[in-house]
FITI-457515 format. One record per atom (N, C-alpha, C): residue in one letter; x, y, z. Coordinates in pm, whole numbers, plus 32768, in hexadecimal, padded with zeros to 4 digits. Example, Ala and Ser with C-alpha at 12.3 -4.5 7.8 and 13.67 -1.06 7.14 Angstrom:
<atoms>
a85277DC7830Ca84CE7E3E830Ca85287EB6830Cs85057F1F82C4s85577F9682CAs850A80038313
</atoms>
This chain:
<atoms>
x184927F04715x188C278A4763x1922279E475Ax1962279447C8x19FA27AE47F7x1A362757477Bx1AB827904717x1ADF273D46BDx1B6326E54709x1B8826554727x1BDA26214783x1C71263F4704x1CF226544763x1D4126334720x1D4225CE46CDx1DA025A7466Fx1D9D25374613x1E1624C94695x1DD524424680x1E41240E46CCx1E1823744648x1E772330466Fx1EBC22BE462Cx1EAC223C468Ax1E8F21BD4667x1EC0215446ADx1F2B21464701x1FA5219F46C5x200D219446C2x205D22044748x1FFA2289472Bx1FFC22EE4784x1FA62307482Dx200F231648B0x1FCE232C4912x1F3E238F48FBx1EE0239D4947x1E8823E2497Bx1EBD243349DDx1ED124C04987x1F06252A49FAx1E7425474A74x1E9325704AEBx1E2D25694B5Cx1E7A25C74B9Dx1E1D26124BCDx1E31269A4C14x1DC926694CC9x1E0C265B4D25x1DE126434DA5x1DC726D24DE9x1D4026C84DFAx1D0327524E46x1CAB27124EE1x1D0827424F37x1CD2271C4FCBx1D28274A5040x1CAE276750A3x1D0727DA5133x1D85275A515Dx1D5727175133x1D64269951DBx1DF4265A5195x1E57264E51A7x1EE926485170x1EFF2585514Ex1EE4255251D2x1E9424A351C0x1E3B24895170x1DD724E35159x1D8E248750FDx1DCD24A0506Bx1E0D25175033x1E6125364FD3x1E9724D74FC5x1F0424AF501Bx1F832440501Ex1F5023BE5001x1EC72394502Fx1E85231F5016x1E57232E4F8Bx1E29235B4F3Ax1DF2237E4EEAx1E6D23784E99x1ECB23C34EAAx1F53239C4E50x1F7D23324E35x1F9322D74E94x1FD322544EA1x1F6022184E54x1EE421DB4E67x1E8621964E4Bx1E9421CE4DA3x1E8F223A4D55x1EB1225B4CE4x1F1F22194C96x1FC322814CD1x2009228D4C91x203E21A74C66x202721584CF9x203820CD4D0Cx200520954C8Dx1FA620DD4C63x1F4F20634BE0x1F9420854B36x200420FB4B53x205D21004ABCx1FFD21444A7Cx1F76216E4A89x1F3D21A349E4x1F1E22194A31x1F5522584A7Dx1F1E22ED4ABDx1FAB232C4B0Fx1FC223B54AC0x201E23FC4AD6x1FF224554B6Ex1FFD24844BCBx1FCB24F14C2Bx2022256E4BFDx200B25F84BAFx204C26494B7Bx205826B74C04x1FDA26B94C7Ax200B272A4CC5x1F9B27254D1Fx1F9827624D73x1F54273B4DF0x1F3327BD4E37x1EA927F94E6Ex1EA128484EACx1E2D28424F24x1E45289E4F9Dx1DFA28934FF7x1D7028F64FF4x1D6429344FACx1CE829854FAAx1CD529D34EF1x1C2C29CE4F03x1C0B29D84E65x1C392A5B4E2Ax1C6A2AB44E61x1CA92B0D4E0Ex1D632B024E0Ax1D8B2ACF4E36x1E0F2A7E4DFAx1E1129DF4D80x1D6A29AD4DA5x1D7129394D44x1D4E29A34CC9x1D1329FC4CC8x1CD72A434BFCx1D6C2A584BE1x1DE42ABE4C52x1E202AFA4BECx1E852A724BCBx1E9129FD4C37x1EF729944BEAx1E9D29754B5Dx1E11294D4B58x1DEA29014B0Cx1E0829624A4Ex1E2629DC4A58x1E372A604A1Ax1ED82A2549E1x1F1F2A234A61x1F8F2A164A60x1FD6298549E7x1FB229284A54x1FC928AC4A1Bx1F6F284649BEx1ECC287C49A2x1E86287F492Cx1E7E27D74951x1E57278049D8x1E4726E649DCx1DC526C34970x1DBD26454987x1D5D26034928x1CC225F74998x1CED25F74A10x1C8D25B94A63x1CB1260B4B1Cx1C56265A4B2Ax1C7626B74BB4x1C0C264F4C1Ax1C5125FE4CA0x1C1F26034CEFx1BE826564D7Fx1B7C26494D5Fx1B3226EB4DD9x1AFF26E44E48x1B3E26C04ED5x1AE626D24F24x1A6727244F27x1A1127304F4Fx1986277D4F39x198127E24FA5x19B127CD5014x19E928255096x1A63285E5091x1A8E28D65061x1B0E28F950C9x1B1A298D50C7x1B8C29A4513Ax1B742A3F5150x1B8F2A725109x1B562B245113x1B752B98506Fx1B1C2B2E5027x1B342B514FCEx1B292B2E4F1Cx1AE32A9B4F39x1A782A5C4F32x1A3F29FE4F46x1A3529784ED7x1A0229144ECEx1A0E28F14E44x19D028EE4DEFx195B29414E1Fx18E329424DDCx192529C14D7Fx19652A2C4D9Cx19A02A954D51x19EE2A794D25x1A762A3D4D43x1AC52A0E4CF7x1AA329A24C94x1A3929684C9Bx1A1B29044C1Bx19C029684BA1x197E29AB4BE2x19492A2F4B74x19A52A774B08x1A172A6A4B53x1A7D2ACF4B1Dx1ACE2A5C4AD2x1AF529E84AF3x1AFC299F4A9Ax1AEF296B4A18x1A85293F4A52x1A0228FA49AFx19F429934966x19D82A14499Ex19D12A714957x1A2A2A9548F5x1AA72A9E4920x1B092A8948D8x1B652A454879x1B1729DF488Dx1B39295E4849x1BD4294E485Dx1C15293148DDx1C5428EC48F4x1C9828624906x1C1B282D4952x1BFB27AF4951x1B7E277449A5x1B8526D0497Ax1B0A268549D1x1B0F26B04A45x1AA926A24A94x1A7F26BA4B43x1A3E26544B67x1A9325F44BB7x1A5C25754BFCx1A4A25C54CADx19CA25CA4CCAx19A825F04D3Ax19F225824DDBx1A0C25994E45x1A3A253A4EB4x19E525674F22x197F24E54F49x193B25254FB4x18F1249A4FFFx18BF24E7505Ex185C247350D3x17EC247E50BBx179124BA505Ex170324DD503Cx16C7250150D9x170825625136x16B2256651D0x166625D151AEx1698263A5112x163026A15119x160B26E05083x158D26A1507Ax154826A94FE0x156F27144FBBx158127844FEEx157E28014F93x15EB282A4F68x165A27E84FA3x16E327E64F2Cx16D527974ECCx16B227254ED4x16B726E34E6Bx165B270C4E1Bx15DC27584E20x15B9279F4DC0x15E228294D53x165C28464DBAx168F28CB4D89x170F28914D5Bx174628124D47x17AD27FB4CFAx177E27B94C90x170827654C5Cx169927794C09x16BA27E44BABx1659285B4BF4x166B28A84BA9x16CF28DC4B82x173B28C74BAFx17D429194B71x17F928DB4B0Cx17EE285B4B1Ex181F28054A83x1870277A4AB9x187E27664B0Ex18BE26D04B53x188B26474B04x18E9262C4AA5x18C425B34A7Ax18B825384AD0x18DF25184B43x188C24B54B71x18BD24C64C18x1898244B4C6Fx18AB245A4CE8x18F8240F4D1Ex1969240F4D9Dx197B237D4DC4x196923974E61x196C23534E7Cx195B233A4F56x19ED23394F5Ax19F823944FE2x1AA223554FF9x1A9B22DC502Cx1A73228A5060x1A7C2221505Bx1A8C21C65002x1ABF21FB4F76x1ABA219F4F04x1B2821604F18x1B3320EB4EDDx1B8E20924EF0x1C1D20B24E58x1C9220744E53x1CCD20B54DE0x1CA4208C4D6Ex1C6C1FF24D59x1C481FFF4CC5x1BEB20454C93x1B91203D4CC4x1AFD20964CBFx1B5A21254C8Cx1B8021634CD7x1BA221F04CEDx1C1622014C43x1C8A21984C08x1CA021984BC1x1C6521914B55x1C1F21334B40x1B95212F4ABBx1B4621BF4AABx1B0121FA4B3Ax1AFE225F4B1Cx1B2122B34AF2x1BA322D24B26x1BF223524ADAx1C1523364A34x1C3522884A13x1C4F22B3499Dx1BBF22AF494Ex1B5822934998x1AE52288490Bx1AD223194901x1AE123654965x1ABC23E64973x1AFE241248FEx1B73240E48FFx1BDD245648CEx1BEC24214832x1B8D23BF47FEx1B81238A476Ax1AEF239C4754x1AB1242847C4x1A1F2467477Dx19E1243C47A5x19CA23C947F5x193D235647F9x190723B74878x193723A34904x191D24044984x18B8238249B8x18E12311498Ex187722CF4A1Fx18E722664A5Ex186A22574B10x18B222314B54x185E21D84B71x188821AE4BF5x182421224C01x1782214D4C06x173D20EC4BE9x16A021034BE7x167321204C62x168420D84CB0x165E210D4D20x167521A04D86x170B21D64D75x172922554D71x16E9225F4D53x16B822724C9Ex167A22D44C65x15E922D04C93x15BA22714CC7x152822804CD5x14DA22D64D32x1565229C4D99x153B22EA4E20x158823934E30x159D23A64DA7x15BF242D4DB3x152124504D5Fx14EE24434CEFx148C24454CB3x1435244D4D36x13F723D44D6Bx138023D94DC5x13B324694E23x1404248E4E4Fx142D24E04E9Dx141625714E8Dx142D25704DE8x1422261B4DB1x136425E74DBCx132525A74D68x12B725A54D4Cx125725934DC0x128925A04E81x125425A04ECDx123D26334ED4x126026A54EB3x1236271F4E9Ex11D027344E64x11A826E14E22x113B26F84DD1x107E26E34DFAx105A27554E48x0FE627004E8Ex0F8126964E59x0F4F264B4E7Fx0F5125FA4E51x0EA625E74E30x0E6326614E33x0DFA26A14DE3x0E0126EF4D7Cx0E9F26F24D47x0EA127564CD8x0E6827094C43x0E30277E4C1Dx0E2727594B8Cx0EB7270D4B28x0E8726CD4AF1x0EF626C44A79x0F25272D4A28x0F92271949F1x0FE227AE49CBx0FA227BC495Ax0F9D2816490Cx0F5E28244874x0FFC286B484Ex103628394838x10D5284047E8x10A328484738x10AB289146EBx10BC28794670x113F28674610x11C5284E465Ex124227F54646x11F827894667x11A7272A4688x11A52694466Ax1154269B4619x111C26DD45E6x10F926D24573x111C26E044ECx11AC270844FCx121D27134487x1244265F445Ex1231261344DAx125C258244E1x122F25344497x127824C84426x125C247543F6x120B242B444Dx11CF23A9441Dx117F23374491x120F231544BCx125822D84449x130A22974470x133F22EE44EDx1349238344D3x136F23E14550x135A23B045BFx12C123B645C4x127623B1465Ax127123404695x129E22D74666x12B422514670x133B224D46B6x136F227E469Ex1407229F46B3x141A22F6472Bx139F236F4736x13C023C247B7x139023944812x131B2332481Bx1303230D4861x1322229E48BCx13952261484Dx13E821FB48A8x1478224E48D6x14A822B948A6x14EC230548EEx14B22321498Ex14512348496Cx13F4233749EFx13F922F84A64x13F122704A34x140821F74AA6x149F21F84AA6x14FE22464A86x158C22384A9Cx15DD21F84A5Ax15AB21C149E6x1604215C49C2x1663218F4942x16B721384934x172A215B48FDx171A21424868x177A214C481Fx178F212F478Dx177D209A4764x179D2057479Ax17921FC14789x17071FAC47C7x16EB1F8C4841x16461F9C483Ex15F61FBC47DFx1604205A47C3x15902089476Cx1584201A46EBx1602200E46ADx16171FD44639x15AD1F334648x15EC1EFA46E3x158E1E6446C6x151F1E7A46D5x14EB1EDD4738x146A1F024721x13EF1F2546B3x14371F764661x14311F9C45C2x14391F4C4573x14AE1EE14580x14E11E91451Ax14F81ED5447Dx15441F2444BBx159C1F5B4452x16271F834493x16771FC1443Fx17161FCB443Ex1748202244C6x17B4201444FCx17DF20964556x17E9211744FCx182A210B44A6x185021684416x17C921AE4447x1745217E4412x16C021B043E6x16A422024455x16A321A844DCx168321F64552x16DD228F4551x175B22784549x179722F54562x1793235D44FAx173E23484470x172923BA4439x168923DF444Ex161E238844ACx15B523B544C0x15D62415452Ex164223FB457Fx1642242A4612x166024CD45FEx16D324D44571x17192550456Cx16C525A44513x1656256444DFx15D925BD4494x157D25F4450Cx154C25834551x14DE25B4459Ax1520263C4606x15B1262A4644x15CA269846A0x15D327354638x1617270745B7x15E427684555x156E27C64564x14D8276B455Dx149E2794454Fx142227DA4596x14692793462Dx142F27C046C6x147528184716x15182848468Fx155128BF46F0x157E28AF476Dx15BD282C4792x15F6281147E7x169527E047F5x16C628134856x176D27D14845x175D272C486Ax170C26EE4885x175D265D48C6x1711260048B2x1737257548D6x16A0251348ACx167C24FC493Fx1692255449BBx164E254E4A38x160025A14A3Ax1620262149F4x15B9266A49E8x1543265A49B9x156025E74933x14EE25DD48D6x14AC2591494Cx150B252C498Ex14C624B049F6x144C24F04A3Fx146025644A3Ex143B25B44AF1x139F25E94A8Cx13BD261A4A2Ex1347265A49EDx12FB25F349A3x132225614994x12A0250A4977x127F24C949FEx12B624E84A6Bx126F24AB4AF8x121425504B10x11DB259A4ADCx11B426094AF8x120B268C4B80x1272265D4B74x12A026AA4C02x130726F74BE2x130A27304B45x136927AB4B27x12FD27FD4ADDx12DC28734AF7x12B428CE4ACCx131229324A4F
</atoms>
């Protein structure tokens, strides 16, 4: 899992803006930089100018269109998370499952609609950017149902022997990753600590070999291989 810069109460959330479209950038800036806890460090129009800024200027949190020309963001978020540069908050309209499955697989800690509104879109970036990577439940669900519509729907169940590395506590835990929910959820759900949740969360991706807790999301809805 992508390690986030260290940031502070005290310290902006550096954010790296990756998108063709120069307006929705500028919107995306303003709606940010307006709320005081998010720095915008640099801005680019296509995914092979967002890796080498993100290289460059090392943000806490890269926003990615999922479309753009050259260098796409499905590659540029590969090259990212690979590198451990930074988080990858995906930007998209969900019109076509199979990106959002292939930014999945690159390592995109979570999703937002451009249509997000600014608080939404602020909370995001900073939970992202303090490790957690969730966004609203509903995003997340309907990105979940979305990858896991690939999945025919006569298939067998997976025989994974990583869930079987899982505590009961684990699987309890991945499986409400599952339904999308966040750190605070899981916890009332559980009725136990956020603390607790976030060291079950950072064992179980441990131990399922995965970078993200969408990933883990995607592989207890059966729809990551």
């Amino acid at each position: 899992m992508t390690e986030p810069n260290a940031t502070t109460a005290t310290t902006a959330v550096r954010v790296l803006l990756a998108d063709d479209h120069a307006a929705i950038r500028a919107g995306l800036r303003l709606m940010l930089e307006q709320s005081g806890r998010v720095e915008v460090v640099g801005e680019a129009a296509d995914g092979d100018v967002a890796v080498r800024q993100a290289r460059a200027l090392r943000p806490d949190v890269v926003l990615m269109d999922v479309r753009m020309p050259g260098t796409d963001g499905i590659a540029a978020t590969a090259a990212i998370v690979g590198e451990r540069l930074a988080e990858v908050v995906a930007l998209t309209t969900f019109d076509l499952d199979e990106y959002v499955l292939g930014m999945v697989r690159a390592g995109a800690a979570g999703f937002l609609l451009k249509t997000v509104g600014a608080g939404e879109l602020v909370d995001a970036v900073c939970r992202v950017a303090a490790g957690e990577g969730v966004l609203a439940p509903e995003v997340t669900r309907r990105l979940l149902d979305a990858v896991a519509s690939h999945v025919p729907a006569d298939a067998p169940p997976p025989s994974d022997d990583r869930l079987a590395t899982l505590t009961a506590r684990e699987r309890d835990v991945l499986d409400a990753l599952g339904d999308g929910l966040s750190n605070a959820d899981i916890a009332a759900r559980l009725v136990v600590s956020e603390t607790t949740v976030k060291s079950h969360v950072s064992h179980l991706l441990a131990k399922l070999g995965v970078r993200t807790r969408l990933q883990a999301g995607v592989l207890a809805r059966d729809g990551l291989r």
